[in-house]
mmCIF file as Biopython writes it, N, C-alpha, C and O atoms, coordinates in Angstrom:
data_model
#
loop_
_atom_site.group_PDB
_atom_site.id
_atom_site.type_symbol
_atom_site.label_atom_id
_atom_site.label_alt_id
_atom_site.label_comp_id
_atom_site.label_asym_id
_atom_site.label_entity_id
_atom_site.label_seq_id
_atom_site.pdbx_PDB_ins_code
_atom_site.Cartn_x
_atom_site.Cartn_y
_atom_site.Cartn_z
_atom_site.occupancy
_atom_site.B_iso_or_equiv
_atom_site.auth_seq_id
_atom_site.auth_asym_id
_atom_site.pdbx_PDB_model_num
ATOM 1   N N  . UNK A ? 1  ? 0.840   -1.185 0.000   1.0 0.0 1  A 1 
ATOM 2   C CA . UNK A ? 1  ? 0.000   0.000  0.000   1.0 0.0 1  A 1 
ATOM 3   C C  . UNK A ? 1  ? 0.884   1.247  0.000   1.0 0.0 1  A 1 
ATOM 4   O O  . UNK A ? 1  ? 1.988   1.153  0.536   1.0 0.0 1  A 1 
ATOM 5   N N  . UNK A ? 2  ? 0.510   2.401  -0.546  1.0 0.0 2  A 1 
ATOM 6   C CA . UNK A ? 2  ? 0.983   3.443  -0.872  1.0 0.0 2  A 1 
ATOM 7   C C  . UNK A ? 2  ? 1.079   4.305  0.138   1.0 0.0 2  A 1 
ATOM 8   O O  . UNK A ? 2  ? 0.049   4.889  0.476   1.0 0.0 2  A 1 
ATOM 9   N N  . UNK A ? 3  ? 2.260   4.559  0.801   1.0 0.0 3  A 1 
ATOM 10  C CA . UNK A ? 3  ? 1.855   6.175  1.814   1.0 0.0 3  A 1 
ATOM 11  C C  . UNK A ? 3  ? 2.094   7.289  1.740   1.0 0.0 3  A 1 
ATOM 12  O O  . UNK A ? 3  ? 2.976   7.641  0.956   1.0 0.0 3  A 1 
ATOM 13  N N  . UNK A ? 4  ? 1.500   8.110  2.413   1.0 0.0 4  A 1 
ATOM 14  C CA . UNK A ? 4  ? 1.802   9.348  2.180   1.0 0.0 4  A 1 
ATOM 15  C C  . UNK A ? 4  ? 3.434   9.724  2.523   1.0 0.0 4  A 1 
ATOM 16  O O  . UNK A ? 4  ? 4.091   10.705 2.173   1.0 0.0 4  A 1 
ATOM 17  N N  . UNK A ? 5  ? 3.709   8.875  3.117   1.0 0.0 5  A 1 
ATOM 18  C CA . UNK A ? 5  ? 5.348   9.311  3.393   1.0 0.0 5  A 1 
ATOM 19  C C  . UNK A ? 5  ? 6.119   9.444  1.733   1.0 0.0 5  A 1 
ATOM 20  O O  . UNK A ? 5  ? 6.969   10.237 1.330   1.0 0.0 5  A 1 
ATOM 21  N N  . UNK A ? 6  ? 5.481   8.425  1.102   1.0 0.0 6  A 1 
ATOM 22  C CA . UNK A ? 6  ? 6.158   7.975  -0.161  1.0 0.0 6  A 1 
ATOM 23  C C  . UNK A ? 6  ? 6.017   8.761  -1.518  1.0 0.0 6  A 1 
ATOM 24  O O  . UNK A ? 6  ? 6.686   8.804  -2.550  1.0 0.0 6  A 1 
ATOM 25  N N  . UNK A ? 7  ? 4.745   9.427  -1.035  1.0 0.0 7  A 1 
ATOM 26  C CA . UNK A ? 7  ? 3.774   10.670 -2.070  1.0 0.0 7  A 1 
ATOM 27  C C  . UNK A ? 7  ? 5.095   12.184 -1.367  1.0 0.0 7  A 1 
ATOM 28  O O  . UNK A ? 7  ? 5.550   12.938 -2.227  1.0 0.0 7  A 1 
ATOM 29  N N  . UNK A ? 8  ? 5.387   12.336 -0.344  1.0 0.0 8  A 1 
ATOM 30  C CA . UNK A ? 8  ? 5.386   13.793 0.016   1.0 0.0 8  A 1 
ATOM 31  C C  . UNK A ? 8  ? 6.911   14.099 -0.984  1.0 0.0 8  A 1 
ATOM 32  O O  . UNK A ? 8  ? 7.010   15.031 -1.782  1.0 0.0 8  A 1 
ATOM 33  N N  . UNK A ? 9  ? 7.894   13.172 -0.726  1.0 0.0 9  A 1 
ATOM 34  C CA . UNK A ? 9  ? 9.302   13.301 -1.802  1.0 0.0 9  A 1 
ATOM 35  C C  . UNK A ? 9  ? 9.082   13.807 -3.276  1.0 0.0 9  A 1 
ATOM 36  O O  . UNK A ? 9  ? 9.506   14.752 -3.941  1.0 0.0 9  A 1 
ATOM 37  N N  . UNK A ? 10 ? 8.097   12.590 -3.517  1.0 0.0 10 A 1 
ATOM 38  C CA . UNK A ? 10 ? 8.057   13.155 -5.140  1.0 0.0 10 A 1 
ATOM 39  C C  . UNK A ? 10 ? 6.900   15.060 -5.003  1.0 0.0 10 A 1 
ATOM 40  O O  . UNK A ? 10 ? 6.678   15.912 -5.863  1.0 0.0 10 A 1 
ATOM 41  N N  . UNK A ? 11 ? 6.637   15.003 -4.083  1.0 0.0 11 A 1 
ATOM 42  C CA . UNK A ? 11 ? 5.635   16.256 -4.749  1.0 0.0 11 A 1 
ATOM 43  C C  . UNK A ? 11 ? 6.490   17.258 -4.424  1.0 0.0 11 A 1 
ATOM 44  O O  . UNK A ? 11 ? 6.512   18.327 -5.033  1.0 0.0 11 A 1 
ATOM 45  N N  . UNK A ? 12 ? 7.230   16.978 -3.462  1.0 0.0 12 A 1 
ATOM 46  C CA . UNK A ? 12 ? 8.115   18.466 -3.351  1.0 0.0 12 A 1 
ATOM 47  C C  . UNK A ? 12 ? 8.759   18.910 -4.427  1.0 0.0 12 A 1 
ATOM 48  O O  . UNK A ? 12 ? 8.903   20.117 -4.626  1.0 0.0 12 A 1 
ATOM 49  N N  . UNK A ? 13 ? 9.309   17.805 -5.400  1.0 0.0 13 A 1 
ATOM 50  C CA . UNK A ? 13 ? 10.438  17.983 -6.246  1.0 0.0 13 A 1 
ATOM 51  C C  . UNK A ? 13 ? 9.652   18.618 -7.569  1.0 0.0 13 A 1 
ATOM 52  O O  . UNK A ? 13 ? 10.204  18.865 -8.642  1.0 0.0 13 A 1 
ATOM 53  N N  . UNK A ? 14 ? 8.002   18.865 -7.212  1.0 0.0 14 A 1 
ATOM 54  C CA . UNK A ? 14 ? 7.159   19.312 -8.355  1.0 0.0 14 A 1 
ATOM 55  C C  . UNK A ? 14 ? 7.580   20.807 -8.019  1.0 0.0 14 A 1 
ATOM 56  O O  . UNK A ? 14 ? 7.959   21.454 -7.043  1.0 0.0 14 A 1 
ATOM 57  N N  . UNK A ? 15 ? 7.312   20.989 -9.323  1.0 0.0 15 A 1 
ATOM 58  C CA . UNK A ? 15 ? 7.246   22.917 -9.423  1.0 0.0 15 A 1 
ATOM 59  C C  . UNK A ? 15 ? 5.854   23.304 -8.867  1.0 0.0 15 A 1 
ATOM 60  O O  . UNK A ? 15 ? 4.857   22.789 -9.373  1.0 0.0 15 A 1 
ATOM 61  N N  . UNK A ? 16 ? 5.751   24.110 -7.939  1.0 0.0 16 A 1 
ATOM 62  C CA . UNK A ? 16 ? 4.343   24.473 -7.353  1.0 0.0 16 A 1 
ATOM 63  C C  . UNK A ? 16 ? 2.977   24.369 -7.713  1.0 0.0 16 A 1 
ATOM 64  O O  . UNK A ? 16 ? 1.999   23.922 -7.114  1.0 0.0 16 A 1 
ATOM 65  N N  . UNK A ? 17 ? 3.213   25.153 -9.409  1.0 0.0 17 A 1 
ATOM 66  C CA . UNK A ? 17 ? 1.818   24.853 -10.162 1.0 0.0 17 A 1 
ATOM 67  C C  . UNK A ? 17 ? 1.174   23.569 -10.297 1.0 0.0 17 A 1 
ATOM 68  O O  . UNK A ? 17 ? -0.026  23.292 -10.309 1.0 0.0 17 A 1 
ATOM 69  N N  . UNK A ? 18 ? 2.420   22.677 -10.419 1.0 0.0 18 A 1 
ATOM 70  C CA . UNK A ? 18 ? 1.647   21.123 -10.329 1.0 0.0 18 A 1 
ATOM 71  C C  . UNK A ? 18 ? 1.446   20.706 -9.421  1.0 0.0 18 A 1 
ATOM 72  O O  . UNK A ? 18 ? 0.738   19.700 -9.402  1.0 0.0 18 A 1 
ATOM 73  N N  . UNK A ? 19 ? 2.047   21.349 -7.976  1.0 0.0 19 A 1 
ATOM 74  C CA . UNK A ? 19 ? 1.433   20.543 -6.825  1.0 0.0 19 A 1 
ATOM 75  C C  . UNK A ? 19 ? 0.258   20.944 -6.664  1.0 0.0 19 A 1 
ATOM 76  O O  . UNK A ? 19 ? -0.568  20.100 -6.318  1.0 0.0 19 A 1 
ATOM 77  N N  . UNK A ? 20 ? -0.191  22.382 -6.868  1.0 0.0 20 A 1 
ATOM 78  C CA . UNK A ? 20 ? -1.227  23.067 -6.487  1.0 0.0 20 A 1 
ATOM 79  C C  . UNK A ? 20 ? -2.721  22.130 -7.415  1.0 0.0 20 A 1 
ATOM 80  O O  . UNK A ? 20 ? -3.905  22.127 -7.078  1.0 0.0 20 A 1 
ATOM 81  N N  . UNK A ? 21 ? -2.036  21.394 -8.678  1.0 0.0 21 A 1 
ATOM 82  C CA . UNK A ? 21 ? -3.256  20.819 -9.483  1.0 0.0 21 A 1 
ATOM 83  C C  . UNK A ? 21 ? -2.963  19.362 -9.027  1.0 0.0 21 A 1 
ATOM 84  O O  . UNK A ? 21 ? -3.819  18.613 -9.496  1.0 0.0 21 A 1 
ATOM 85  N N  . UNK A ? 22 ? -2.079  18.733 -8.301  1.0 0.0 22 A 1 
ATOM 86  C CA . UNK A ? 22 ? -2.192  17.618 -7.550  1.0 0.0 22 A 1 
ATOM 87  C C  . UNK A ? 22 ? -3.284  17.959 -6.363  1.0 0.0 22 A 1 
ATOM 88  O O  . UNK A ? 22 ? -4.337  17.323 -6.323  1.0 0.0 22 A 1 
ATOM 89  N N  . UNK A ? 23 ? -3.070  18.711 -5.657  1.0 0.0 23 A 1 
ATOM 90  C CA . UNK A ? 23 ? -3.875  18.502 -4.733  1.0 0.0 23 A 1 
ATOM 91  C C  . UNK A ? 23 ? -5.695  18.755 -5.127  1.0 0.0 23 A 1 
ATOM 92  O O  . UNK A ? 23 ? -6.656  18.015 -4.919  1.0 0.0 23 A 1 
ATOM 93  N N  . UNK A ? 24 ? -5.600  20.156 -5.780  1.0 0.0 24 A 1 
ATOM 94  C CA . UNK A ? 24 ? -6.662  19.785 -6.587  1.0 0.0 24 A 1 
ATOM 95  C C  . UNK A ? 24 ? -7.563  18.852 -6.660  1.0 0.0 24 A 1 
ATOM 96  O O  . UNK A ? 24 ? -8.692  18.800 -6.172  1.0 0.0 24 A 1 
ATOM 97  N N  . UNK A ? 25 ? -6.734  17.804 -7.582  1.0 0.0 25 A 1 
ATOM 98  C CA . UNK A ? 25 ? -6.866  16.703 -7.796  1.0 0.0 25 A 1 
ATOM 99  C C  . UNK A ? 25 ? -7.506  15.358 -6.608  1.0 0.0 25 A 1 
ATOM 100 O O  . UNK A ? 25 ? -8.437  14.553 -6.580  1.0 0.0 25 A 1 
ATOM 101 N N  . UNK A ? 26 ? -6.146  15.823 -5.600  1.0 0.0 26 A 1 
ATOM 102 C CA . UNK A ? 26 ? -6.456  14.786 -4.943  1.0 0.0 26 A 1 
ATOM 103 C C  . UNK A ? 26 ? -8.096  15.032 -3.795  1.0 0.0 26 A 1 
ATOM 104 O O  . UNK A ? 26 ? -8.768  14.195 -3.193  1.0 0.0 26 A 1 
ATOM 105 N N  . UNK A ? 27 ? -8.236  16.567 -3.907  1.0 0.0 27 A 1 
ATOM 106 C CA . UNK A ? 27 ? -9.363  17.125 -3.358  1.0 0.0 27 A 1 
ATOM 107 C C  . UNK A ? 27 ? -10.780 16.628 -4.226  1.0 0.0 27 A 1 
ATOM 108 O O  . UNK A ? 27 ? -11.794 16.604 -3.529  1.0 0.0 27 A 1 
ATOM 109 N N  . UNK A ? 28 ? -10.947 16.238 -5.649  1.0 0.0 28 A 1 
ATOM 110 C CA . UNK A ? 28 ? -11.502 15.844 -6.146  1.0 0.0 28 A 1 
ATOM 111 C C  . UNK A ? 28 ? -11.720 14.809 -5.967  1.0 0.0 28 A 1 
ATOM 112 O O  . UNK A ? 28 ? -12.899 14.455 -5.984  1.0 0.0 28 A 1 
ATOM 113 N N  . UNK A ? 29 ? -10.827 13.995 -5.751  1.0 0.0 29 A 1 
ATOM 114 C CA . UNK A ? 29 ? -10.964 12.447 -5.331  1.0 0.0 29 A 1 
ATOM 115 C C  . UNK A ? 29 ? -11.678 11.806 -4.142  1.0 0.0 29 A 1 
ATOM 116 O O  . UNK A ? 29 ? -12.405 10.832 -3.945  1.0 0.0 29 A 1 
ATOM 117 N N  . UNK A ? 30 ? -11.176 12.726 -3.495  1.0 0.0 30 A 1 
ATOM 118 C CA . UNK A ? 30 ? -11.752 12.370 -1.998  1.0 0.0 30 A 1 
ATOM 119 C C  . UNK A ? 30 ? -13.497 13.291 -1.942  1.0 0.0 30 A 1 
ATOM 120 O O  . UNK A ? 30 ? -14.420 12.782 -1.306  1.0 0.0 30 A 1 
ATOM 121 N N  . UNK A ? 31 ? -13.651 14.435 -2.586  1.0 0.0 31 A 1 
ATOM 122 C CA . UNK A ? 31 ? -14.990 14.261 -2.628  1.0 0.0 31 A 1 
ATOM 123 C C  . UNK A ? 31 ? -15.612 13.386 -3.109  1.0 0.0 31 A 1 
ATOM 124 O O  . UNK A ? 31 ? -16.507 12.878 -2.432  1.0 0.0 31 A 1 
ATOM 125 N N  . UNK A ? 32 ? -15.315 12.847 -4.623  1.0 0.0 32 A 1 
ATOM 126 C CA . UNK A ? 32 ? -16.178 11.709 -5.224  1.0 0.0 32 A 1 
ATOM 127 C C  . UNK A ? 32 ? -16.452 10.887 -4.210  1.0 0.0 32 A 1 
ATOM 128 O O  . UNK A ? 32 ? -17.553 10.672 -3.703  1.0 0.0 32 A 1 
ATOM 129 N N  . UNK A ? 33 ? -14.877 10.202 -3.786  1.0 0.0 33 A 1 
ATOM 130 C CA . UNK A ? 33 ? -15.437 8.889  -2.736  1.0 0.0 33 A 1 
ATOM 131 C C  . UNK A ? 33 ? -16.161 9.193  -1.767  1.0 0.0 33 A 1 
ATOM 132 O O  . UNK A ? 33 ? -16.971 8.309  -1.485  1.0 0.0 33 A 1 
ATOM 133 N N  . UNK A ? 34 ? -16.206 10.296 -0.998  1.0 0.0 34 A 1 
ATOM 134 C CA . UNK A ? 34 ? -17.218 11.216 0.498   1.0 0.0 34 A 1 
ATOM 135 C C  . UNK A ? 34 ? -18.310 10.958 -0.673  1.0 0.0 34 A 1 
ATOM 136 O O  . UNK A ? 34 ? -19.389 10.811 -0.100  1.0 0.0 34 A 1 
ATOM 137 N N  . UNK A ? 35 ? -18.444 10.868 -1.775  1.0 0.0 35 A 1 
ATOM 138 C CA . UNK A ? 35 ? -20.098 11.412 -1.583  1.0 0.0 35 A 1 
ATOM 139 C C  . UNK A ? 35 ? -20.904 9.784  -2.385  1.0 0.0 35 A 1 
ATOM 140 O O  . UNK A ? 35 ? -22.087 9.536  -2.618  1.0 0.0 35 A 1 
ATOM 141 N N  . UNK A ? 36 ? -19.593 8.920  -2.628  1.0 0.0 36 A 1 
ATOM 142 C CA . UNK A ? 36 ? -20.329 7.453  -2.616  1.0 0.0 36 A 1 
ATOM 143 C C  . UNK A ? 36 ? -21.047 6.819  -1.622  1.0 0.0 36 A 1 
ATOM 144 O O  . UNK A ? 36 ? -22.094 6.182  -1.738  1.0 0.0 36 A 1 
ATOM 145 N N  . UNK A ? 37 ? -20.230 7.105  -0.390  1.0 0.0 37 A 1 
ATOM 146 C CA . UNK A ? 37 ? -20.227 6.276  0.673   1.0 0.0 37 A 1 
ATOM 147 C C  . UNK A ? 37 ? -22.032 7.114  1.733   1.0 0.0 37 A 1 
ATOM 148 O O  . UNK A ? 37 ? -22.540 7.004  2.848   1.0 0.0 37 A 1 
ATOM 149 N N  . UNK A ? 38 ? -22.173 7.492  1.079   1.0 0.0 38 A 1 
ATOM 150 C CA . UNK A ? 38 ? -23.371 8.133  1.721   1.0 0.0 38 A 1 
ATOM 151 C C  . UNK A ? 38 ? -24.414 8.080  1.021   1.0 0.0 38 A 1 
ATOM 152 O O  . UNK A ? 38 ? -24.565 7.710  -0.143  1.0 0.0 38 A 1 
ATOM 153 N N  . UNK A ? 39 ? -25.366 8.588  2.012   1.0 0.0 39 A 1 
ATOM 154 C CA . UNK A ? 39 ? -26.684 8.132  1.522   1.0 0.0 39 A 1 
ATOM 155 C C  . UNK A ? 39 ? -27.440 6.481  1.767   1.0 0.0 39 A 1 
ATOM 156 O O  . UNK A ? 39 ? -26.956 5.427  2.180   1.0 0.0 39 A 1 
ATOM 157 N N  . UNK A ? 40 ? -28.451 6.752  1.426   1.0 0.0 40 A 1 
ATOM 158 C CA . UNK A ? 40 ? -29.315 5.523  1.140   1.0 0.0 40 A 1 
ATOM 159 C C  . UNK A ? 40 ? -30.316 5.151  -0.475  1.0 0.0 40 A 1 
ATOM 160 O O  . UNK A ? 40 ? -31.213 5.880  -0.899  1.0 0.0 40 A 1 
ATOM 161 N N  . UNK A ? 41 ? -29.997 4.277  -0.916  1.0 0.0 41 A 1 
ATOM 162 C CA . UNK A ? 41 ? -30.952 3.788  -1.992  1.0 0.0 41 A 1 
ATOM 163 C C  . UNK A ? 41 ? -32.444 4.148  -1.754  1.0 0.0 41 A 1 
ATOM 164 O O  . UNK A ? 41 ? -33.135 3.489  -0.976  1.0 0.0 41 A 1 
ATOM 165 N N  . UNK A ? 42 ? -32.949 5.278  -2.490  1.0 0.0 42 A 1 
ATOM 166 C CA . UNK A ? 42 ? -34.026 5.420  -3.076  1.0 0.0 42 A 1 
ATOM 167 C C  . UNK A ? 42 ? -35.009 4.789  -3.777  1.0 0.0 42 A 1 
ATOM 168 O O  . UNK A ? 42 ? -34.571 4.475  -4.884  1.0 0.0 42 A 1 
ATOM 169 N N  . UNK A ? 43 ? -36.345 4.409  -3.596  1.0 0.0 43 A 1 
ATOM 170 C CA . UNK A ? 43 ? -36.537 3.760  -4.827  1.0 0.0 43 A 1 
ATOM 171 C C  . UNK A ? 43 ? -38.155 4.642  -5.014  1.0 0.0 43 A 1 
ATOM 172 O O  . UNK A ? 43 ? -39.227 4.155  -4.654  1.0 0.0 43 A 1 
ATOM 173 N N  . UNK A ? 44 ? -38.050 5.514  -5.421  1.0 0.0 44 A 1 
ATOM 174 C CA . UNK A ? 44 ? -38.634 6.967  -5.667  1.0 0.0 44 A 1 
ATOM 175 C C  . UNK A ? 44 ? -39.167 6.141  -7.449  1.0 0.0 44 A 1 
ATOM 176 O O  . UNK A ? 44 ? -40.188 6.402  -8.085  1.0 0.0 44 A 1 
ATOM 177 N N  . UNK A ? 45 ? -38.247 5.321  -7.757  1.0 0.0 45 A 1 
ATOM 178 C CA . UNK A ? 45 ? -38.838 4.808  -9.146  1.0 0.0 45 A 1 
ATOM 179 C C  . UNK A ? 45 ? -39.659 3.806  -8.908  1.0 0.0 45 A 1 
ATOM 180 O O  . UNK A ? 45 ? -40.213 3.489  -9.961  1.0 0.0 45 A 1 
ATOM 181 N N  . UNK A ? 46 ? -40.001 3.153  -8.008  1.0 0.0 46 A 1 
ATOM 182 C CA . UNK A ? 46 ? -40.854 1.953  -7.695  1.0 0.0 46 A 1 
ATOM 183 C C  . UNK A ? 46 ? -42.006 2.356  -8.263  1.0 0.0 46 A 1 
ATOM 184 O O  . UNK A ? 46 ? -42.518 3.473  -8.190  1.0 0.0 46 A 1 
ATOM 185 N N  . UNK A ? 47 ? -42.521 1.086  -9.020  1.0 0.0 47 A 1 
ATOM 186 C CA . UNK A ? 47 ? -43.435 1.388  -9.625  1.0 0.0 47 A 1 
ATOM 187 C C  . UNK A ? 47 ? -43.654 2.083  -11.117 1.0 0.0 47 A 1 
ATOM 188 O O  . UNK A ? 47 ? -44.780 2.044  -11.613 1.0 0.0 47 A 1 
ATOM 189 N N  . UNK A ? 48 ? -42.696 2.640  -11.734 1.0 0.0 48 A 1 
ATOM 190 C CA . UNK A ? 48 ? -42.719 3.781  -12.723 1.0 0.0 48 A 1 
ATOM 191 C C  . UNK A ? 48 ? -43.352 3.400  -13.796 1.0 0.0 48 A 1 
ATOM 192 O O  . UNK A ? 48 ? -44.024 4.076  -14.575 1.0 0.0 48 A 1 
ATOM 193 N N  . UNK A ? 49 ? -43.041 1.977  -13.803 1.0 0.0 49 A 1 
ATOM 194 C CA . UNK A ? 49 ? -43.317 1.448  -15.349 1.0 0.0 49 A 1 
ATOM 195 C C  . UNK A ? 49 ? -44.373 0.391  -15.264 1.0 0.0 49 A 1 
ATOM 196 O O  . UNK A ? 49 ? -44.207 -0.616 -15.953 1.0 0.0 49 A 1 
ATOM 197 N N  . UNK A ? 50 ? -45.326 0.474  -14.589 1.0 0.0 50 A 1 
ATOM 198 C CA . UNK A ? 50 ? -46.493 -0.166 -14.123 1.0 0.0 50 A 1 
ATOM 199 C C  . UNK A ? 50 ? -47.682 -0.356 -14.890 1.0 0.0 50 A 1 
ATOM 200 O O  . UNK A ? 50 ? -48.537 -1.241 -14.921 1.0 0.0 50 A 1 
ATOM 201 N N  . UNK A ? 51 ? -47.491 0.777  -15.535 1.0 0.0 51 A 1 
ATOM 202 C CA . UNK A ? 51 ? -48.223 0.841  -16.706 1.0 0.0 51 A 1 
ATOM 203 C C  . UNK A ? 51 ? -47.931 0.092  -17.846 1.0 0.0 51 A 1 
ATOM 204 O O  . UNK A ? 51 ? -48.787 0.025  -18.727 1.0 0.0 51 A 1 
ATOM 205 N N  . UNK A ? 52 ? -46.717 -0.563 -17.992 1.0 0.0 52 A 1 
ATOM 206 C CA . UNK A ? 52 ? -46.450 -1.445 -19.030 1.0 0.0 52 A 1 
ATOM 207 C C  . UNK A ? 52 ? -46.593 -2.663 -18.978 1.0 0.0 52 A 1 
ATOM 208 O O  . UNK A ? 52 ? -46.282 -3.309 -19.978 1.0 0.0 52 A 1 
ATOM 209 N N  . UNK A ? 53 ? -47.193 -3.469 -17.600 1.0 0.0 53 A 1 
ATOM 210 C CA . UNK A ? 53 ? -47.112 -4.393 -17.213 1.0 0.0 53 A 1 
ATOM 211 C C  . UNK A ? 53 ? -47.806 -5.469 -17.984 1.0 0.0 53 A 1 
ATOM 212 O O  . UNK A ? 53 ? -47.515 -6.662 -17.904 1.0 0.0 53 A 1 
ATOM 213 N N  . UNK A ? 54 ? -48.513 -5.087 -18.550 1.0 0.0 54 A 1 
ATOM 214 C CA . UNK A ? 54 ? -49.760 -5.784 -19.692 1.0 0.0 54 A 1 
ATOM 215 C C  . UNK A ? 54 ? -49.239 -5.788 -21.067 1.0 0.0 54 A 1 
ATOM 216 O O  . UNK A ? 54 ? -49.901 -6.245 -21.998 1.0 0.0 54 A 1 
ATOM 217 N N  . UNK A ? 55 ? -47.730 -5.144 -21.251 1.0 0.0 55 A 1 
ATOM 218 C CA . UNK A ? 55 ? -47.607 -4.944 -22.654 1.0 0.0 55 A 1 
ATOM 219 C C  . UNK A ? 55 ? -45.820 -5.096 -22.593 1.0 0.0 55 A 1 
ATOM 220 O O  . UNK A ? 55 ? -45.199 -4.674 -23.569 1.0 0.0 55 A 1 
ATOM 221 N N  . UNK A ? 56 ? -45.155 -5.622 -21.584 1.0 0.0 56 A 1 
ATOM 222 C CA . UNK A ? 56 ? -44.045 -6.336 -21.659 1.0 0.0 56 A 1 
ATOM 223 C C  . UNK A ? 56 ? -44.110 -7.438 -20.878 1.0 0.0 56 A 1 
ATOM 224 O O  . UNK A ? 56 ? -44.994 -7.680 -20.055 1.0 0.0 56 A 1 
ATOM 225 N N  . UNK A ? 57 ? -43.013 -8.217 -21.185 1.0 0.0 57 A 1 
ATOM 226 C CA . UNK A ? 57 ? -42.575 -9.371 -19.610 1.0 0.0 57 A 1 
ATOM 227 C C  . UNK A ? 57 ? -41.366 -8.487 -18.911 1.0 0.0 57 A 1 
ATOM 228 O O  . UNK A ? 57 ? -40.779 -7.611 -19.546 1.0 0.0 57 A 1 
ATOM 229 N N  . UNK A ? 58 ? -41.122 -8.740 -17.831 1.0 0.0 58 A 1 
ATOM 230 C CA . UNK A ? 58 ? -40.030 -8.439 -16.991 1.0 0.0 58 A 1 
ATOM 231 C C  . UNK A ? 58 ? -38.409 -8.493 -17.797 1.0 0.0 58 A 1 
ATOM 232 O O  . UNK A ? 58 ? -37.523 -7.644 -17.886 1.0 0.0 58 A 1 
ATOM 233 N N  . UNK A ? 59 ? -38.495 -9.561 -18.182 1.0 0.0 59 A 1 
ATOM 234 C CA . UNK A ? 59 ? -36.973 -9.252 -19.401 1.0 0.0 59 A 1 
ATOM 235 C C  . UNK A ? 59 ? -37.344 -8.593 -20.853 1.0 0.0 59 A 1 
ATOM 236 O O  . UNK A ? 59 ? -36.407 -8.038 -21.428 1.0 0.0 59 A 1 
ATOM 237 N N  . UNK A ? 60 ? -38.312 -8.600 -21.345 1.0 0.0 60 A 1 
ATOM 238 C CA . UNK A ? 60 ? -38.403 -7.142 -22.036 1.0 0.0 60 A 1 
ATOM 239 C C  . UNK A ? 60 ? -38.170 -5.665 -21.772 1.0 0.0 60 A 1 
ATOM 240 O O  . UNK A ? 60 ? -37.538 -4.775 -22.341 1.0 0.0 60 A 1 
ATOM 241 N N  . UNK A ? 61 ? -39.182 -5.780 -20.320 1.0 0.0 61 A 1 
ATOM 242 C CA . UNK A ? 61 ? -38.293 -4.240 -19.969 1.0 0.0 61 A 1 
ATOM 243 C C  . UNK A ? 61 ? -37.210 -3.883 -19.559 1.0 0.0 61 A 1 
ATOM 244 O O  . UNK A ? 61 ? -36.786 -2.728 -19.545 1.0 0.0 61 A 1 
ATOM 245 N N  . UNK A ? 62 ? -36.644 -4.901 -19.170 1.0 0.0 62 A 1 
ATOM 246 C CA . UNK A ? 62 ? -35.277 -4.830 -18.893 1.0 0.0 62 A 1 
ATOM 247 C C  . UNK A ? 62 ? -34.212 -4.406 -20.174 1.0 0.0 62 A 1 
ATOM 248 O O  . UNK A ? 62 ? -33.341 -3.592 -19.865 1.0 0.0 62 A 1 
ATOM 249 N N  . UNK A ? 63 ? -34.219 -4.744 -21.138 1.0 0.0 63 A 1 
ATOM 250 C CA . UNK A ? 63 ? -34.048 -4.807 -22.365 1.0 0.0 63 A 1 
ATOM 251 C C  . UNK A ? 63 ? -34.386 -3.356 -23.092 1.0 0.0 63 A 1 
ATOM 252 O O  . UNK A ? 63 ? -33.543 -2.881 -23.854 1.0 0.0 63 A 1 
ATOM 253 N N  . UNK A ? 64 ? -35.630 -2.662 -22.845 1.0 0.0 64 A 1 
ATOM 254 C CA . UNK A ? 64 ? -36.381 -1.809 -23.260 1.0 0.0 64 A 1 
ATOM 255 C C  . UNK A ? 64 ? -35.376 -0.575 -22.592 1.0 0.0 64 A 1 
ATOM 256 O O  . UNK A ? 64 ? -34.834 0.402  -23.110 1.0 0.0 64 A 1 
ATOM 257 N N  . UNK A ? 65 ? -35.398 -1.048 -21.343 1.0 0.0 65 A 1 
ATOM 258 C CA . UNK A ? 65 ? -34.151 0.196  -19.889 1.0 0.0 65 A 1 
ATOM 259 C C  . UNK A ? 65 ? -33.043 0.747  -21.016 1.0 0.0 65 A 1 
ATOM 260 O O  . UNK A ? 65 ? -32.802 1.768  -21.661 1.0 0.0 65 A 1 
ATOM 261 N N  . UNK A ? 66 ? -32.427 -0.878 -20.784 1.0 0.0 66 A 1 
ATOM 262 C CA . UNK A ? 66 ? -31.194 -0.708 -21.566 1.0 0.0 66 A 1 
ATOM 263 C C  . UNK A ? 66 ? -31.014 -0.126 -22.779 1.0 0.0 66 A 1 
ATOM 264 O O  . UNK A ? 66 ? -30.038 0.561  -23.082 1.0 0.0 66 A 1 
ATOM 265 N N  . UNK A ? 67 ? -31.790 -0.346 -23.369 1.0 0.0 67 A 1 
ATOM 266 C CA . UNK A ? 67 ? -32.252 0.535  -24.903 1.0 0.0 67 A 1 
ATOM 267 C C  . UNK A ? 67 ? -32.003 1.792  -25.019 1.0 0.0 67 A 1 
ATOM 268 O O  . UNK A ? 67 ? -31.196 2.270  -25.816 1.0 0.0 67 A 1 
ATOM 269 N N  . UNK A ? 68 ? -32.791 2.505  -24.100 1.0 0.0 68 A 1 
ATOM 270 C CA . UNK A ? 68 ? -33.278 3.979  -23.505 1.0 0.0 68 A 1 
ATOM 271 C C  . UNK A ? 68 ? -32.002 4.330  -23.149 1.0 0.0 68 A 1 
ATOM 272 O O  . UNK A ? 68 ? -31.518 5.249  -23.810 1.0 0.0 68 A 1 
ATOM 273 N N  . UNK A ? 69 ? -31.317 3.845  -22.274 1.0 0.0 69 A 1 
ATOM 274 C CA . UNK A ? 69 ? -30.022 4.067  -21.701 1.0 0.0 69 A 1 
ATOM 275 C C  . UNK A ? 69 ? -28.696 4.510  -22.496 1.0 0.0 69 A 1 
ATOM 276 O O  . UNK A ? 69 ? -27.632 5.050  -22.192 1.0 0.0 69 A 1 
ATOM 277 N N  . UNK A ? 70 ? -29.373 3.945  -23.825 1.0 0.0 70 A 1 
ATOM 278 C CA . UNK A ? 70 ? -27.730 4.079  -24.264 1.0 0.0 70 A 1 
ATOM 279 C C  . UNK A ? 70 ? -28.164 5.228  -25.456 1.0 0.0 70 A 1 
ATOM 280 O O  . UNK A ? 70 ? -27.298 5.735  -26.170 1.0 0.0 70 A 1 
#
């Protein structure tokens, strides 16, 4: 595993501007992961497609999702 002991050598030897877009960086990172780890699953969609129930099977709409999706 990687430590910060092992990160601080090489960043010094950066010219400022790039440390300043390393950290940046590494400030970006650590929000993404802060904002995975939270929360709870919604299911605000339950139900949505209820109306199709008479006019697909369950692996059709699945299929139909995926469709839409891309």
């Amino acid at each position: 595993m990687l430590s910060v002991d092992a990160v601080e050598p090489v960043l010094k030897k950066m010219p400022p501007d790039v440390q300043r877009r390393v950290l940046k960086y590494i400030e970006a990172l650590s929000a993404r992961t802060d904002k995975k780890r939270h929360g709870t699953m919604k299911f605000a969609w339950a139900g949505a497609c209820a109306d199709m129930n008479n006019q697909y099977t369950s692996v059709q709409l699945q299929k139909k999702i995926l469709d839409w999706w891309k």
